[in-house]
Structures are given as C-alpha cells and as structure tokens.
N, CA and C atoms as an extended XYZ file, in Angstrom:
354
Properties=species:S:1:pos:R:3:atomname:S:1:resname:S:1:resid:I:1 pbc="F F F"
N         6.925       71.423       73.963 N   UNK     1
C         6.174       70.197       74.208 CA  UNK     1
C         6.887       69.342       75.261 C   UNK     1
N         6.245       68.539       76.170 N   UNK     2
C         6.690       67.760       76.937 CA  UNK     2
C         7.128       66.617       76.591 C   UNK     2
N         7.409       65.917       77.354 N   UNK     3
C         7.823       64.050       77.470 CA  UNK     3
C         7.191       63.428       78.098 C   UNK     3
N         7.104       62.018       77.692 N   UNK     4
C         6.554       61.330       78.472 CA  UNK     4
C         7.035       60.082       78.695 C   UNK     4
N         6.747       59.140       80.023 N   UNK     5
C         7.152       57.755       80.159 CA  UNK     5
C         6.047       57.205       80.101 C   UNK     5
N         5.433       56.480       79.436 N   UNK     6
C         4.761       55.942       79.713 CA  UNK     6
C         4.463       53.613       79.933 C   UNK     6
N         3.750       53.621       81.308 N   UNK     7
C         4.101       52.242       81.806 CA  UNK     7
C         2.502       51.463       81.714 C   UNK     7
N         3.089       50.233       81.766 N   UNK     8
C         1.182       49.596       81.291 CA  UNK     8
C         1.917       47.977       82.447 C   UNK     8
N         1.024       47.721       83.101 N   UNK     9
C         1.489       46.284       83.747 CA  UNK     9
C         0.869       45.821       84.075 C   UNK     9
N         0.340       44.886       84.318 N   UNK    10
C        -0.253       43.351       85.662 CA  UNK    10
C        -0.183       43.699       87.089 C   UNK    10
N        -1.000       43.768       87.806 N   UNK    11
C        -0.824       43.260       89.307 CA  UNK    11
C        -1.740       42.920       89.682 C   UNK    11
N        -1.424       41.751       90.587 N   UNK    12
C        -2.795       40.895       91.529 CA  UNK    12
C        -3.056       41.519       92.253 C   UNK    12
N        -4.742       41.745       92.117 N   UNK    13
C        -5.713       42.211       92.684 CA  UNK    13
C        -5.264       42.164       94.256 C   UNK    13
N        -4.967       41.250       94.883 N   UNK    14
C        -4.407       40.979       96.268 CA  UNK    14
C        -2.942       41.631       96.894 C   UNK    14
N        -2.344       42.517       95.586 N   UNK    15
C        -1.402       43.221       96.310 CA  UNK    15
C        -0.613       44.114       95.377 C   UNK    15
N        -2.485       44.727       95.550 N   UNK    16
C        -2.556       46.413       94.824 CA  UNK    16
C        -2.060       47.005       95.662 C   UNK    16
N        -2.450       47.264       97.427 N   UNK    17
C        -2.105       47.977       98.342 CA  UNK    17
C        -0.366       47.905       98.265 C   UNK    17
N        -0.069       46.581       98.379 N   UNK    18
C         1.459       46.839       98.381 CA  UNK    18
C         1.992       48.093       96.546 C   UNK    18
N         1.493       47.428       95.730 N   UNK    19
C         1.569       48.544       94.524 CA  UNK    19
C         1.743       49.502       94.789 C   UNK    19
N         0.763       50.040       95.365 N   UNK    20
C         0.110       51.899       95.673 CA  UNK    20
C         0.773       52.130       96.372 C   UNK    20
N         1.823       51.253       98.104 N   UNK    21
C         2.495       52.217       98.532 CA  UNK    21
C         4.061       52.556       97.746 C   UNK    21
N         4.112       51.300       97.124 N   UNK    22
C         5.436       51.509       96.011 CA  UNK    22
C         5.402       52.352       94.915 C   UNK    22
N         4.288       52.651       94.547 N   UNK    23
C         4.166       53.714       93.633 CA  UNK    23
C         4.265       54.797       93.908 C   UNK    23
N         3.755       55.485       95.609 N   UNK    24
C         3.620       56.294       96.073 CA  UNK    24
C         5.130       56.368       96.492 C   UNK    24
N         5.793       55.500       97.094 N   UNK    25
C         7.187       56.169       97.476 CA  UNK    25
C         8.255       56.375       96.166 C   UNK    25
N         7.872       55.660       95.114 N   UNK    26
C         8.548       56.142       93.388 CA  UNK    26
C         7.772       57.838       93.280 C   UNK    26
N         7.115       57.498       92.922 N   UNK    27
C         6.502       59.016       92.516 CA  UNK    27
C         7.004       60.416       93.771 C   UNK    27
N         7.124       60.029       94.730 N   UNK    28
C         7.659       60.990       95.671 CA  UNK    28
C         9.196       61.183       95.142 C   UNK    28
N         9.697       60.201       94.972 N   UNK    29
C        11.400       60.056       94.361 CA  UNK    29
C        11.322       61.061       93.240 C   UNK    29
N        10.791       60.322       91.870 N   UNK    30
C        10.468       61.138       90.680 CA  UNK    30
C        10.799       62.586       90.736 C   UNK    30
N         9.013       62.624       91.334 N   UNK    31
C         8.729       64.611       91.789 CA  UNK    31
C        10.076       65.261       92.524 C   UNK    31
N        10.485       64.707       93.319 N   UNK    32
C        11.618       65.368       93.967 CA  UNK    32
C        13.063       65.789       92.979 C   UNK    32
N        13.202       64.906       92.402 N   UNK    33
C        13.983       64.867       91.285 CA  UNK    33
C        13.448       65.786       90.077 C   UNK    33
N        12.431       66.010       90.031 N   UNK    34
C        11.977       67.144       88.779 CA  UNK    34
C        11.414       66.251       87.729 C   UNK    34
N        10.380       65.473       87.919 N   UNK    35
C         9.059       65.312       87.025 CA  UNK    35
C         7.965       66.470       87.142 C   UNK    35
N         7.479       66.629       86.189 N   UNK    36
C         6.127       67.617       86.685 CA  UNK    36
C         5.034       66.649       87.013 C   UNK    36
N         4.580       65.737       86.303 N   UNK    37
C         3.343       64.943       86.782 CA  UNK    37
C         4.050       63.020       87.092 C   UNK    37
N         2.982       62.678       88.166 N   UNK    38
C         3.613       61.018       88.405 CA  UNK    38
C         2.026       60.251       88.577 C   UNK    38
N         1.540       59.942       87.961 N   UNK    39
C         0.214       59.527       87.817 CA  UNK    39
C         0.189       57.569       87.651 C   UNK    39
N        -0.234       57.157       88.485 N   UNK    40
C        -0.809       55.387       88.580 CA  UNK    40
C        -2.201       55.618       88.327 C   UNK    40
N        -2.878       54.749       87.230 N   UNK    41
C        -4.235       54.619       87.233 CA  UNK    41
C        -4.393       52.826       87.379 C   UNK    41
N        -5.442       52.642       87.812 N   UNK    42
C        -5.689       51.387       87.891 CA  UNK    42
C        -7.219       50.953       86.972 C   UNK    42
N        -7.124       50.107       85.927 N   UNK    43
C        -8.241       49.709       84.670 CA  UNK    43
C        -9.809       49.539       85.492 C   UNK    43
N       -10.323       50.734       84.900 N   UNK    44
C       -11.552       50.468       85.253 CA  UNK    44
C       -12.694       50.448       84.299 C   UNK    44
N       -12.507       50.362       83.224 N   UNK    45
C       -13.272       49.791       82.124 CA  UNK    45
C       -12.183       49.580       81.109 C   UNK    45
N       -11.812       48.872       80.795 N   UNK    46
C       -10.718       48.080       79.996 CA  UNK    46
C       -11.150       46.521       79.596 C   UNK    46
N       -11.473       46.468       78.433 N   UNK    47
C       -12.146       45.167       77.705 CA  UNK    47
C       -11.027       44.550       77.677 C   UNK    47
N       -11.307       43.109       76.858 N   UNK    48
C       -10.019       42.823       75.872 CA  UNK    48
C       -10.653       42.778       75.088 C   UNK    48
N        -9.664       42.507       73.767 N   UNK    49
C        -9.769       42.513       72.409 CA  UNK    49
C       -10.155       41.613       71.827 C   UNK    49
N       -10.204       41.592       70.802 N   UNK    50
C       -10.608       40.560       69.539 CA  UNK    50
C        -8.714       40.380       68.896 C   UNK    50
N        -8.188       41.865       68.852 N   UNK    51
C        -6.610       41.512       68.227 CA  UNK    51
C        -5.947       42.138       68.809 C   UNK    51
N        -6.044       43.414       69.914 N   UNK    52
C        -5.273       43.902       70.734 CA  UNK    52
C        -5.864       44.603       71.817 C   UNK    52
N        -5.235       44.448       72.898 N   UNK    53
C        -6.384       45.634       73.868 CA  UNK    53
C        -4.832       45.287       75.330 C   UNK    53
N        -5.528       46.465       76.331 N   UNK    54
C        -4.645       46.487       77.366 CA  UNK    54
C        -4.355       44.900       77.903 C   UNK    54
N        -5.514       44.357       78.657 N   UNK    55
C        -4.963       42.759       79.373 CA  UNK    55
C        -4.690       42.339       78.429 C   UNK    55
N        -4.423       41.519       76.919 N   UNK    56
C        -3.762       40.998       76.182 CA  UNK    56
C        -2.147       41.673       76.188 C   UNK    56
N        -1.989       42.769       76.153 N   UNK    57
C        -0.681       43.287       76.283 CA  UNK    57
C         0.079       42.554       77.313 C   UNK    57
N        -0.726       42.903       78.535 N   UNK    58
C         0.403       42.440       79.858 CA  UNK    58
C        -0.056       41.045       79.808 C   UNK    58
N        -0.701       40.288       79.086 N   UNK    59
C        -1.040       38.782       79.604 CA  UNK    59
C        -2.236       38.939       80.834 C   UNK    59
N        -2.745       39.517       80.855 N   UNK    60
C        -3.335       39.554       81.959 CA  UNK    60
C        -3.893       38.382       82.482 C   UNK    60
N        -3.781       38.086       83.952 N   UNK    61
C        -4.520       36.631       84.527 CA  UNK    61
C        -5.758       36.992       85.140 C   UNK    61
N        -6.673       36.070       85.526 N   UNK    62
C        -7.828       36.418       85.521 CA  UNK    62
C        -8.024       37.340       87.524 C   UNK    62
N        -6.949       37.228       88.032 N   UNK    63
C        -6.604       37.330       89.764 CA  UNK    63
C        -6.013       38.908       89.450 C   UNK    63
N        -5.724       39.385       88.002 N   UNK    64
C        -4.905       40.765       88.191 CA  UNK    64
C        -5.702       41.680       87.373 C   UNK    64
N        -5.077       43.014       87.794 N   UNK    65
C        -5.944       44.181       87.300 CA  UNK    65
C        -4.531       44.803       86.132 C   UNK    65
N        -5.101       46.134       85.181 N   UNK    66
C        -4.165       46.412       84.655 CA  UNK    66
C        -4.196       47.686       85.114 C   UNK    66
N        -2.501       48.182       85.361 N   UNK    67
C        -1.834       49.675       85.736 CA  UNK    67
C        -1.557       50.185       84.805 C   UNK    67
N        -1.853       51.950       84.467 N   UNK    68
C        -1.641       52.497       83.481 CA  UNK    68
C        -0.945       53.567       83.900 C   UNK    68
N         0.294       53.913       84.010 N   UNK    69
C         1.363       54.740       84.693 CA  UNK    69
C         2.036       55.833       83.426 C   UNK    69
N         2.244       57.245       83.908 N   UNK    70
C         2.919       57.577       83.775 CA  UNK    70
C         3.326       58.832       84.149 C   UNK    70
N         4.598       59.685       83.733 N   UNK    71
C         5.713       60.608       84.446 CA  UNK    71
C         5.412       61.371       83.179 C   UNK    71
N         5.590       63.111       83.570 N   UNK    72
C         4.950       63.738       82.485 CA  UNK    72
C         6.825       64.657       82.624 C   UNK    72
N         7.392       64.952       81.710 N   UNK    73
C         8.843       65.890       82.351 CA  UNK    73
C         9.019       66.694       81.079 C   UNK    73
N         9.627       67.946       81.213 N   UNK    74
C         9.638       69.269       80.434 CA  UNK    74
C        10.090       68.662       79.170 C   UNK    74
N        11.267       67.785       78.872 N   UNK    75
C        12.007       67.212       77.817 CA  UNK    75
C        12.511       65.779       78.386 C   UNK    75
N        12.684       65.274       77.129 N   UNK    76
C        13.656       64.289       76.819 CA  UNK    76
C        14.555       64.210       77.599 C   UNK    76
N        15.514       65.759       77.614 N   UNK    77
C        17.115       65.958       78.229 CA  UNK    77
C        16.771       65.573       79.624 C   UNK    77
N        15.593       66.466       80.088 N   UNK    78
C        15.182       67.162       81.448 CA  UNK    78
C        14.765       65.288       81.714 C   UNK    78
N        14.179       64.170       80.912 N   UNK    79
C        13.634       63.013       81.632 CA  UNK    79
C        14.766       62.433       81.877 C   UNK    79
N        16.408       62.089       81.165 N   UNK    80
C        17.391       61.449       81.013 CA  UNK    80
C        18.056       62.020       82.522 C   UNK    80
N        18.440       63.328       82.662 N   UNK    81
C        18.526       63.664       84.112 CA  UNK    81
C        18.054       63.067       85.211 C   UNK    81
N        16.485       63.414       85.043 N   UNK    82
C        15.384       62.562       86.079 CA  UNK    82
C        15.671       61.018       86.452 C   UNK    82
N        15.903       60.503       85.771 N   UNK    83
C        15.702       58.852       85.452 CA  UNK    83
C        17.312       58.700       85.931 C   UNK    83
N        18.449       59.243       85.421 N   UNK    84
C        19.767       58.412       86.227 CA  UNK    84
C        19.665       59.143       87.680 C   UNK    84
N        18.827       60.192       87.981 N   UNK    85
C        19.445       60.343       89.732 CA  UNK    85
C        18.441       59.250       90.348 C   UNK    85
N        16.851       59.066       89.667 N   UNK    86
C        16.198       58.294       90.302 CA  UNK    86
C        16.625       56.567       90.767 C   UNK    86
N        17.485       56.484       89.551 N   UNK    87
C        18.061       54.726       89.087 CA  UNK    87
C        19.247       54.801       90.232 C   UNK    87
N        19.696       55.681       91.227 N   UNK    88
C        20.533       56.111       91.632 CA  UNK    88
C        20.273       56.514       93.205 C   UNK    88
N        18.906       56.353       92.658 N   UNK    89
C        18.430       56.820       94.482 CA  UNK    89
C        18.332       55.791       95.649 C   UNK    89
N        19.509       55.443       97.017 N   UNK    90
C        19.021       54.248       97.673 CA  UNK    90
C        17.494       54.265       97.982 C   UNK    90
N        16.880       54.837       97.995 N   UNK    91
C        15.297       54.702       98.546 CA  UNK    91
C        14.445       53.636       97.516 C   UNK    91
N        14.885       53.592       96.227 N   UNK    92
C        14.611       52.548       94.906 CA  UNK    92
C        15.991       51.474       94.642 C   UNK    92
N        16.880       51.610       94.843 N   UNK    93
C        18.049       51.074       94.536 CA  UNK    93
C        17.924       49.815       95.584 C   UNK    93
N        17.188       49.896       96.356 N   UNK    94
C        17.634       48.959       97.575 CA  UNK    94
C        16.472       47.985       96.985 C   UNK    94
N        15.270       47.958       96.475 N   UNK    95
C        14.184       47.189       96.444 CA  UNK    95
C        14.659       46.192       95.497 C   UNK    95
N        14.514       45.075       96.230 N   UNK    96
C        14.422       43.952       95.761 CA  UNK    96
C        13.437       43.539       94.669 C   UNK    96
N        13.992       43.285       92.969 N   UNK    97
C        12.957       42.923       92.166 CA  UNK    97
C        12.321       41.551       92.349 C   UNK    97
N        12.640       40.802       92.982 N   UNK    98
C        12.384       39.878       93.618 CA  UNK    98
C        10.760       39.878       94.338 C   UNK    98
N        10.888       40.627       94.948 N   UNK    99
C         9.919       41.250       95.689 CA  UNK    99
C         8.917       42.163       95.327 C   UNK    99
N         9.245       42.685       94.146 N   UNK   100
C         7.979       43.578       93.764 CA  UNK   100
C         6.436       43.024       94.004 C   UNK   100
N         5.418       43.898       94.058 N   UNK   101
C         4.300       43.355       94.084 CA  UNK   101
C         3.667       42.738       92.439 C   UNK   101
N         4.395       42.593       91.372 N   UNK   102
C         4.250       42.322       90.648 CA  UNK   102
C         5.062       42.281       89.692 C   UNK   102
N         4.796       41.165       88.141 N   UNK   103
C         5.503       40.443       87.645 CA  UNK   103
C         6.386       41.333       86.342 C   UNK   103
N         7.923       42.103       86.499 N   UNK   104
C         8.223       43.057       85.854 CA  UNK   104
C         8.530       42.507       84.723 C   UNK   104
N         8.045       41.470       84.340 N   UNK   105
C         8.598       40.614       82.760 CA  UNK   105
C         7.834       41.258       81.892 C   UNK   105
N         6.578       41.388       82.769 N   UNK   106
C         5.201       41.598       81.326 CA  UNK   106
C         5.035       42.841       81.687 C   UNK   106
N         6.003       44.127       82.499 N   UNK   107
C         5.822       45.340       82.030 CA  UNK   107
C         6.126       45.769       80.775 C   UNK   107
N         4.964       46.530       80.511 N   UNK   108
C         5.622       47.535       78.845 CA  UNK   108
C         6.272       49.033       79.189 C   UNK   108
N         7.063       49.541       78.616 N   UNK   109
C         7.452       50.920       79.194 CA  UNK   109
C         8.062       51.344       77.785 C   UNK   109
N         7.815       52.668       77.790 N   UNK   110
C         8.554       54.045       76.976 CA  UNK   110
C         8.566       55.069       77.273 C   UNK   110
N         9.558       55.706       76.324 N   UNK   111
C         9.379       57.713       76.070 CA  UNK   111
C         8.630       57.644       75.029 C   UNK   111
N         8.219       58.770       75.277 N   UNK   112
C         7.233       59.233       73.794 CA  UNK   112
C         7.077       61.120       73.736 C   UNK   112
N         7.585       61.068       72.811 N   UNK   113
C         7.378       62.826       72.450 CA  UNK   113
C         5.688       63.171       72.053 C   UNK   113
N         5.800       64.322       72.818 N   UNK   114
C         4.369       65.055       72.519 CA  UNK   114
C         3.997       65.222       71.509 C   UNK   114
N         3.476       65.220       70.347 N   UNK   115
C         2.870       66.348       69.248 CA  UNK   115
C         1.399       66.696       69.493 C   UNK   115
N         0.488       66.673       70.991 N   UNK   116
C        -0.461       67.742       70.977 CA  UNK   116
C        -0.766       67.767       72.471 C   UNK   116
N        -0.802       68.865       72.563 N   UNK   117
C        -0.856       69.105       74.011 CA  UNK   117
C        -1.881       70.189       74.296 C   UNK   117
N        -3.069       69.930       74.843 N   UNK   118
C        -4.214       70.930       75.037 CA  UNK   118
C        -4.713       71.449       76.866 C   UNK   118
C-alpha cells in the first residue's frame, strides 16, 4: 500500500496563477526526488457546511478558492526520504514564506496510510 500527503488551503482567486506556477515548480522537485503522483486540484463544487466542510476548514474568504493537494509515494520510509531532500532543495529553500501566494497559517497538511487502494 502506498502513502500519502495530503494538503487542503486558501488562495485568492487573484493569485491562483502565481499558485500553479509554484506548485508546478514543487511538484517537478517532488517527482524528481521520487514521488509517484503530485496532483493540485482547485474546488469546483465544494459547499460549506452546516458543521464541517472544506472552506470552513481553511477559513475560507469570500475573494479565495480552496486547493486540494496531494503527493502519492511507495511508503512512509520512501515519503521521509522524499520530503528531507525536498526541504533541502535550493530551488524551495530559497522561497520566501513571506511571499507565498497564499496564507500558510490556515494550511492543513498530513501523512496518511492507505487501507484501500483500487
């Protein structure tokens, strides 16, 4: 069974493009490093809730959309590898959190072990 990271966040509608190319140069990092899958989705039917739902998670504001991210890797061992050369890579190491296109307070993130895989 595989691993997974999985990421849920906020970003304003006005600087998705900046998102997508930052996602795109992470996910190139990732894959190179040995993820098998690096997947960004962006909410396209996503309610909120009555007691829980995705935009209640990240706070969502009414100017942002919600990102549903994640890195698919053989194991656990095989993601812990992945993740310190990536945390390690100047091509990510240099980016200013400052600067992200969005607000990394109200990211959610984990591992999560498989139990079904079809």
């Amino acid at each position: 069974m595989s691993y997974v990271d999985g990421f849920l966040l906020a970003v304003p509608r006005d600087k998705l493009s900046a998102y997508r190319a930052l996602a795109r140069k992470a996910g190139e990092v990732w894959m190179e490093y040995g993820a098998l899958q690096y997947v960004e989705c962006v909410a396209d039917d996503v309610q909120p809730g009555k007691v829980t739902s995705f935009p209640q998670a990240v706070k969502l504001k009414p100017d942002e959309v919600v990102v549903f991210s994640y890195i698919v890797y053989k194991s656990r061992a095989q993601r812990d590898r992945v993740n310190k050369k990536v945390m390690a890579d100047p091509r990510l190491a240099a980016i200013d959190p400052k600067a992200m296109p969005f607000d990394p307070k109200r990211m959610i993130w984990g591992g999560f072990k498989s139990i079904v895989e079809m």
